[in-house]
Structure formats: C-alpha cells, structure tokens
C-alpha positions in Angstrom: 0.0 0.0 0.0 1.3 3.4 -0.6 0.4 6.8 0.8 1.3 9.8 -1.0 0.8 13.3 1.1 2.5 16.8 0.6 4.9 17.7 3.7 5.0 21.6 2.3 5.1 23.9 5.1 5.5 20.8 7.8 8.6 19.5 8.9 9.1 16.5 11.8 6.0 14.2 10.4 4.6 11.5 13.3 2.1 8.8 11.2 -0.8 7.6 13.6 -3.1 5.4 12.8 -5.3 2.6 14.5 -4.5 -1.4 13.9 -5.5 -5.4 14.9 -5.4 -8.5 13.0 -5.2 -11.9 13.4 -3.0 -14.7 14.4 -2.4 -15.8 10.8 -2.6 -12.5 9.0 0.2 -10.5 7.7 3.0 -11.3 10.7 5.3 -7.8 9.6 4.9 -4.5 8.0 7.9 -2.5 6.4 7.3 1.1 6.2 9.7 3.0 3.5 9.6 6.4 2.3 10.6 8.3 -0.8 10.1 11.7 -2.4 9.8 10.4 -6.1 8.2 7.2 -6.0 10.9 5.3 -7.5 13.5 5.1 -4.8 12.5 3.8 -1.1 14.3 3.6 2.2 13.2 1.8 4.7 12.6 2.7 8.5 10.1 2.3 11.3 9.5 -0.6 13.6 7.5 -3.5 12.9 3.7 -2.6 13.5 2.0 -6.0 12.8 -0.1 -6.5 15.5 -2.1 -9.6 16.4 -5.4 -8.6 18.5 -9.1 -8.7 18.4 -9.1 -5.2 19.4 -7.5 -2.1 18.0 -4.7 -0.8 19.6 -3.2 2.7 18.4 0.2 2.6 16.7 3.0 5.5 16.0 5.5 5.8 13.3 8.3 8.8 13.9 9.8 10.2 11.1 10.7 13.1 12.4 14.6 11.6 12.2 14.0 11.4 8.2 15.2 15.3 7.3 14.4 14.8 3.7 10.8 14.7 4.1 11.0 18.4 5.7 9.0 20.2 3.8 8.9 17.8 0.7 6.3 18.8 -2.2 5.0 15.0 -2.0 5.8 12.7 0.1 5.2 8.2 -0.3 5.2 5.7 2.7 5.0 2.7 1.9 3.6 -0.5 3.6 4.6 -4.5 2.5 2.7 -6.6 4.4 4.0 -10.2 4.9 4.1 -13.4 7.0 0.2 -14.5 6.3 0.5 -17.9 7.1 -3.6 -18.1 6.1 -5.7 -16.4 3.0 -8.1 -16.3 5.9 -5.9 -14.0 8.1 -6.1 -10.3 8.4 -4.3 -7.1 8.9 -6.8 -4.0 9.3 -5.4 -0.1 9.5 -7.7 3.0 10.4 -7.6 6.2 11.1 -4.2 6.8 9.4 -3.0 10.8 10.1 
C-alpha cells in the first residue's frame, strides 16, 4: 500500500493510525519512504499487531530530514508473513 501526502510547510511528520489483526494475518509490516516514488528507504518498527481489538500505533519520522518540507511525500507499507488467506491485517484512522 502506498500513501502519498504533501509535507510543504510541515517538517518532523509522526504517522498515527489505529490497527489489529489476526494470528495468521500479515505477521510484519515494512514502512519505506521516498520523495519520487521510484527510490524507497526503509525505516520504522515492525507494527504488525495480532489482537481482536484495536490498539493505536505510531511511526516517527521526524529523524528522516528529507521529508522536511517535501512537495510529495510516499510511505510505503509491505505486508507479509500471512500464514492463512483467511488471516487479516486491518489499519484506520491513518493521520
């Protein structure tokens, strides 16, 4: 999944957003980042999270200087580790 989002005028960006899932859903998410949509570097923690009940999770990029004021901005999530089609990963509430 990829999020695109102008940082103009903003500088320091935190991502919130609510998550759950299930035992045999995705089992790891990478976030990357980039400024042209070609080239990615990853950072962020691991925010796969296994629980019936949504639990808020928080990405700090405010480490990652060269989204500073960036005209457009992509995170990018790969989900992996389903060990079930059956299993989910659900995300809400992303800001």
């Amino acid at each position: 999944m990829v999020l695109k989002f102008s940082m103009t005028g903003f500088v320091n960006p935190i991502l919130t957003f609510a998550t759950r899932g299930t035992s045999t859903g995705f089992s790891t998410h990478q976030w990357a980042w980039s400024t042209n949509n070609i080239t990615y570097t990853n950072f962020g923690t691991n925010t796969a999270i296994t629980t019936a009940t949504f639990v808020t999770a928080t990405l700090d990029m405010s480490a990652i200087n060269a989204l500073d004021g960036a005209a457009t901005v992509y995170l990018r999530i790969t989900f992996t580790g389903a060990t079930s089609a059956a299993g989910n990963n659900r995300l809400d509430n992303i800001q």
